[in-house]
C-alpha positions in Angstrom: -11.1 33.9 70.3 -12.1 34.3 73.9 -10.7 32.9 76.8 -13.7 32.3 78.9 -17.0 30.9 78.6 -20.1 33.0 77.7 -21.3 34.4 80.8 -24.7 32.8 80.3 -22.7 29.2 80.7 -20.5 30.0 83.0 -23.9 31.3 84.9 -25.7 28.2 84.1 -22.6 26.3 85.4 -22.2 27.9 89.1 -25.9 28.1 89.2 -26.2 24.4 88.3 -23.5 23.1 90.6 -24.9 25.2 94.3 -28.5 23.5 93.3 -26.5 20.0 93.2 -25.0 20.5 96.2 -28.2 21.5 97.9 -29.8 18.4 96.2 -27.1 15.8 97.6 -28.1 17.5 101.0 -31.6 17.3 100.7 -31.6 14.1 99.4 -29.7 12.6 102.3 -31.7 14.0 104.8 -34.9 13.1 103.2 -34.0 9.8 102.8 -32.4 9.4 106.3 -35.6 10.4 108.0 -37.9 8.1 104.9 -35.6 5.2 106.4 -36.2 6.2 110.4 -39.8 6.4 109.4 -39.9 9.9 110.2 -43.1 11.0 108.0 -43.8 14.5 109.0 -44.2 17.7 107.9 -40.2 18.6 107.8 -39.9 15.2 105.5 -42.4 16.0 103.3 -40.8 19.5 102.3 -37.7 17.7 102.0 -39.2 15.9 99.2 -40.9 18.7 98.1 -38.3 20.9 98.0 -36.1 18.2 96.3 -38.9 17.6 93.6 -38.9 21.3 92.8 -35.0 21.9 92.6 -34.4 18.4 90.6 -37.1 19.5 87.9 -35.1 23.2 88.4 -31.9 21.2 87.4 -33.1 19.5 84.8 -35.1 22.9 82.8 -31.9 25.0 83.6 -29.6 21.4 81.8 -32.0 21.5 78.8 -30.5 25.4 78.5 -27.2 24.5 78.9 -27.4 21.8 76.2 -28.7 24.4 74.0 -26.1 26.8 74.8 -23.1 24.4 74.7 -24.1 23.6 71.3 -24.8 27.0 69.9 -21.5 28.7 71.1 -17.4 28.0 70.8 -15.5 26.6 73.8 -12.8 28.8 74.2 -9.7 27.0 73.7 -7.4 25.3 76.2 -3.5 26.3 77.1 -0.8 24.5 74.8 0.1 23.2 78.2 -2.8 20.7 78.2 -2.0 18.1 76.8 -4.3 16.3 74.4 -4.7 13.3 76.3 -6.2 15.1 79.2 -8.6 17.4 76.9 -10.1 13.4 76.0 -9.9 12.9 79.1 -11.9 15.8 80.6 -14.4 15.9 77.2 -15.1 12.4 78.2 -15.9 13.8 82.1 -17.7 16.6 81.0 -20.3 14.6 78.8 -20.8 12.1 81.7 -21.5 15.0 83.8 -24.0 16.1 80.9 -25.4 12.9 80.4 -25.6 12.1 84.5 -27.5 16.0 84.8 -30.2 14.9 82.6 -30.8 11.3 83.2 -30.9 11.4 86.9 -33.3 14.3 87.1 -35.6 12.5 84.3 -35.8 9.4 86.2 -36.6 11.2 89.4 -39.5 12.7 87.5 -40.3 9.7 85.7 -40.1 8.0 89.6 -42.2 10.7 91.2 -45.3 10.3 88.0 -45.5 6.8 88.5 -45.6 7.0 92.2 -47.3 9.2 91.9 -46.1 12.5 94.1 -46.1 15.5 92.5 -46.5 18.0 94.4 -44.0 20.4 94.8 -43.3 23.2 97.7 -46.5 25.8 97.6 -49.0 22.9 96.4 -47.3 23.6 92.6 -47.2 20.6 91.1 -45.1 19.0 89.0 -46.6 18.3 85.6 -46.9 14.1 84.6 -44.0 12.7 82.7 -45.7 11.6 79.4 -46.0 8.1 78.9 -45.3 7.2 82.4 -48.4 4.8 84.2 -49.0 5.1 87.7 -47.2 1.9 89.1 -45.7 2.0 92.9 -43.8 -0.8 92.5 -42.3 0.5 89.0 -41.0 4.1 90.8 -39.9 2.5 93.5 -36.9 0.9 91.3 -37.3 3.8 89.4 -35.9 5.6 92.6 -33.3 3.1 93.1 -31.7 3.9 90.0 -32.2 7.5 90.6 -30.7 7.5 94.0 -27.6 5.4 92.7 -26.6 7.5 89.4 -27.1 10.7 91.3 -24.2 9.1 94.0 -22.1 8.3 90.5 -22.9 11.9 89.9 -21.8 12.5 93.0 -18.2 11.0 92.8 -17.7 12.1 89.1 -18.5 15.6 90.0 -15.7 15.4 92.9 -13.4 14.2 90.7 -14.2 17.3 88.4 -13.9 19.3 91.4 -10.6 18.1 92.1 -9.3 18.4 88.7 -10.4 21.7 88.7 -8.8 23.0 91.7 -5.7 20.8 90.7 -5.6 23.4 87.1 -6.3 26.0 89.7 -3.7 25.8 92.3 -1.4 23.4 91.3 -0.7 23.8 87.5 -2.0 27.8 87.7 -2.7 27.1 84.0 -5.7 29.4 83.1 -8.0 26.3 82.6 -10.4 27.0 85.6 -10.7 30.5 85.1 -12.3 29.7 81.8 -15.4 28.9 83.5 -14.7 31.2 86.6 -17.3 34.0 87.2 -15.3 36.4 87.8 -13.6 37.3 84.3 
């Protein structure tokens, strides 16, 4: 059995996380200058650039899913203890869960609006079954902006944990998804 994750996940994983990061970025920024009332061409590619990336996330999660479920996890070191695999299976499909919903509901929150233009004048295609209805996307954003901080503080904790099996307990468990095996 092999030690690492299939290159494509392990891929999809790194690839995944760097468009997060840039998403928490953009998404502060964007909503910074939405809340100083600074509409202008800089805000609008904010959005537009955070439109494009979130529907990114979300295509490149629907792979994931579909590789996670068609290949074998390689297995972890007889030092983990069992409680901790629970632990970090339970982690893992919150992180799962969190990648999908939030960029759904930022979709579902941009149709409704609607906004869906995207960087270049591409445009987003309309979430079906989704009515235009500003008052609707606007707590559709809501929600959106307050799982993806949830996603924010459950991916640190992730982070941590894996940097923890990295340096601390040198156990093998990060380089499982590492890139560079």
């Amino acid at each position: 059995m092999r030690s690492t994750y299939s290159l494509v996940a392990r891929l999809l994983h790194w690839l995944i996380a760097c468009l997060v990061l840039i998403q928490l970025v953009l998404g502060v920024w964007m909503i910074a200058r939405s809340g100083a009332n600074l509409w202008d061409a800089l805000t609008d590619t904010l959005y537009a650039w955070h439109k494009l990336i979130g529907f990114t996330v979300l295509l490149m999660m629907v792979l994931r899913l579909l590789v996670k479920l068609s290949s074998q996890r390689p297995p972890y070191p007889s030092s983990v203890s069992a409680v901790n695999i629970k632990l970090a299976a339970a982690v893992h499909s919150l992180l799962y869960l969190l990648l999908l919903v939030v960029p759904l509901l930022g979709w579902a929150g941009v149709t409704a609006y609607p906004a869906l233009i995207t960087v270049g004048g591409f445009d987003l295609p309309a979430m079906p079954g989704i009515a235009k209805d500003e008052a609707f996307a606007k707590q559709l954003f809501q929600i959106h902006g307050y799982l993806a901080l949830l996603l924010v503080g459950i991916a640190c904790a992730h982070i941590a944990a894996a940097l923890a099996h990295l340096l601390i307990k040198k156990d093998g468990v990060f380089q499982r998804m590492w890139i560079g095996r």
